[in-house]
Each structure stands twice: as C-alpha cells, then as structure tokens.
N, C-alpha and C positions, 0 to 999 in steps of 0.2 A: 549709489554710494557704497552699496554694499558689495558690490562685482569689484567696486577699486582696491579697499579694503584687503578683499581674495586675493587678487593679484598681485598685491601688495605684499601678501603672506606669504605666497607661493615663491615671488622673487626672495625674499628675505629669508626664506628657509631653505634656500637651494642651498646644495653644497662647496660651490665654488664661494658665496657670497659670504658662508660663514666662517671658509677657510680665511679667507682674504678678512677678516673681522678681527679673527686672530693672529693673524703674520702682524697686523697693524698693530693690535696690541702687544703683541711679544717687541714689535721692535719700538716701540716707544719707552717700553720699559730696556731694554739693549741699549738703546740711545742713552737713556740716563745712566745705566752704566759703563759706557764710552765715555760721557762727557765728567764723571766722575772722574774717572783713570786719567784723564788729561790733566784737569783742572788741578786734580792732586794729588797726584803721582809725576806725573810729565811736566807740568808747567813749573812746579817746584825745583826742579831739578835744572830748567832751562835757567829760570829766575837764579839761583845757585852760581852756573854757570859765567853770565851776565853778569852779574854783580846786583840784580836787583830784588828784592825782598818777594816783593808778589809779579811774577811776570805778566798775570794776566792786567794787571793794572797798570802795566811799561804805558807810556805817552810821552809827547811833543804839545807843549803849549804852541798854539796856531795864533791864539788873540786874549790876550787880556781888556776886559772891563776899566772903564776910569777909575780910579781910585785904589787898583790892585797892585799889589807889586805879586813879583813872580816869587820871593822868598815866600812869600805868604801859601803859595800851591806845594802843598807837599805830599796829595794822595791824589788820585783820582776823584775821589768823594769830594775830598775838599773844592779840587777844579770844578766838580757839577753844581758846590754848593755857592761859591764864589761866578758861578756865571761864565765860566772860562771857558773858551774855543780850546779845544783837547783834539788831535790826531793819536785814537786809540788802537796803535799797533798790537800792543800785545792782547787784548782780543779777538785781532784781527787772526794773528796768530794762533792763538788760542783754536778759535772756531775751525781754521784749515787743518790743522793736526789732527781736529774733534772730524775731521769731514775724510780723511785721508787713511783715517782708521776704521772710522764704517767702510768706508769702500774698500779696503783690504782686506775685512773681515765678510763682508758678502760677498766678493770674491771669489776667498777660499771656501765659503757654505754653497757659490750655484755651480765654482771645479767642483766638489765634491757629490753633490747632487747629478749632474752632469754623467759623472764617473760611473755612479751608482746605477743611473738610468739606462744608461749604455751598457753594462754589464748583462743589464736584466732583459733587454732586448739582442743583446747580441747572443743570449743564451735561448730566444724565443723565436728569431727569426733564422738560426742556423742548425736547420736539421741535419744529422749525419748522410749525406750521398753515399750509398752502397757502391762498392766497387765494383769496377765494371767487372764481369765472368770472365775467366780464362776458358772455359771447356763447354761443352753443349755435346748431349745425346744425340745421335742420331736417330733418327726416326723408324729407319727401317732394320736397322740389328742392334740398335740400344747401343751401342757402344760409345764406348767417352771419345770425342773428338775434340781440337783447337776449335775453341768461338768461331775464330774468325774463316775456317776452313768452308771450301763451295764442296769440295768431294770429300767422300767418308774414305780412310784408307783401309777402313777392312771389308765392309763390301762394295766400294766402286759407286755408291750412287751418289748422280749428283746434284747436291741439297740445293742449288741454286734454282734449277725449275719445281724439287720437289717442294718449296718455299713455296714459289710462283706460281705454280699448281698447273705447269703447264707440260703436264712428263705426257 
C-alpha cells in the first residue's frame, strides 16, 4: 500500500500533471467568463435585435398540459413551472455562441503559441553556414591562390597530386 501511495506521488507531482491541473483550472474560470460575455453582453443585444426581452429564454411551445391555455405561458420559468413541452432555442443559441468563442479564443492562444515556438526553435536549429573561401595558400610558396585552382600560378605546382600525395 505504501509503494502505491509513492507512485501515486510521484505521478501527481510530475510536471506535466500539474501543468495540465492548471490549464484546467484557468479555463474553467475563462469559461465562466465567456459564458458571462454572452449571456450579458451578446445575448442582450441579440434579444434587442429580436424583439425579445431575454433571448436566452426565446422558445416554441411544443405541447401544452390539459387545463393550460398558452396565454397563461409567458416566461420560460413559467412553461417549466406549468409543465409545458418547451423547444429552448435560445439556449440552444445561447450555448453555440458560448462554444464559438472559446474556440476562437484558443485559436488565437495555440497561433500564437505556435508562433512563439517556432521562433524559438527556428532560432535553435539554424546555425549561421560559413561561406564557402574564395582563396587558399599554397603549400609550397604560401602564396594566395583561387580555392578552387589545381596549379599555383606563381610556382607551377601542381596542388592536385600535391593534395593526393602522389608528387
């Protein structure tokens, strides 16, 4: 029991596990403020739009209870509390908008991430290549020659067997 415990330690204090501990709580709190900005910011304004007061509470009566008339439904609340078959659009709405803008918003944070990483690597794996030489000594009177020459032109030898070692 006590080995499990250990193990149990050691996964839980690793560092991926406690990053990943965090991203979950930062976005749960992110979430509630997404679903904020919709709810009361955006949905207001849809509602506005519409014509209707609260948009997240937009519905279609699907079925009325016996004894109900439909004058009598005039909130959502009321439909839940009167028993009424409700098709709740504007939630429906509501939630996609709420879901449309996290994913636009992590998006732009893993381009951005993304960016950053590549930056950092393309600065790590691209070391400067020296340009190739123009000129080379000769061996046997020092003198500056073209790289790419086999004979020296100021004393006649010639560097391709002296390379070779075959003079």
């Amino acid at each position: 029991m006590k080995k499990f415990f250990q193990e149990f330690k050691e996964f839980a204090t690793r560092g991926n596990v406690v990053d990943l501990a965090v991203g979950v709580i930062i976005g749960a709190a992110f979430q509630k403020i997404v679903t904020s900005a919709v709810n009361d910011l955006v949905m207001p304004l849809i509602g506005l739009i519409t014509g209707n007061s609260n948009f997240n509470d937009a519905f279609f009566i699907l079925r009325l209870p016996e004894g109900v008339d439909a004058a009598q439904v005039t909130s959502l609340a009321t439909a839940t509390e009167l028993g009424v078959t409700t098709f709740n659009y504007g939630a429906f709405i509501s939630a996609v908008i709420d879901f449309l803008i996290m994913a636009f918003v992590i998006f732009l944070m893993i381009k951005a991430l993304n960016k950053a990483s590549s930056l950092t690597h393309r600065k790590q794996e691209e070391p400067e290549t020296p340009a190739e030489p123009t000129v080379k000594t000769c061996p046997y009177c020092l003198s500056e020659i073209p790289y790419k020459a086999k004979k020296c032109a100021h004393c006649a030898t010639d560097l391709t067997a002296a390379v070779d070692g075959t003079e």
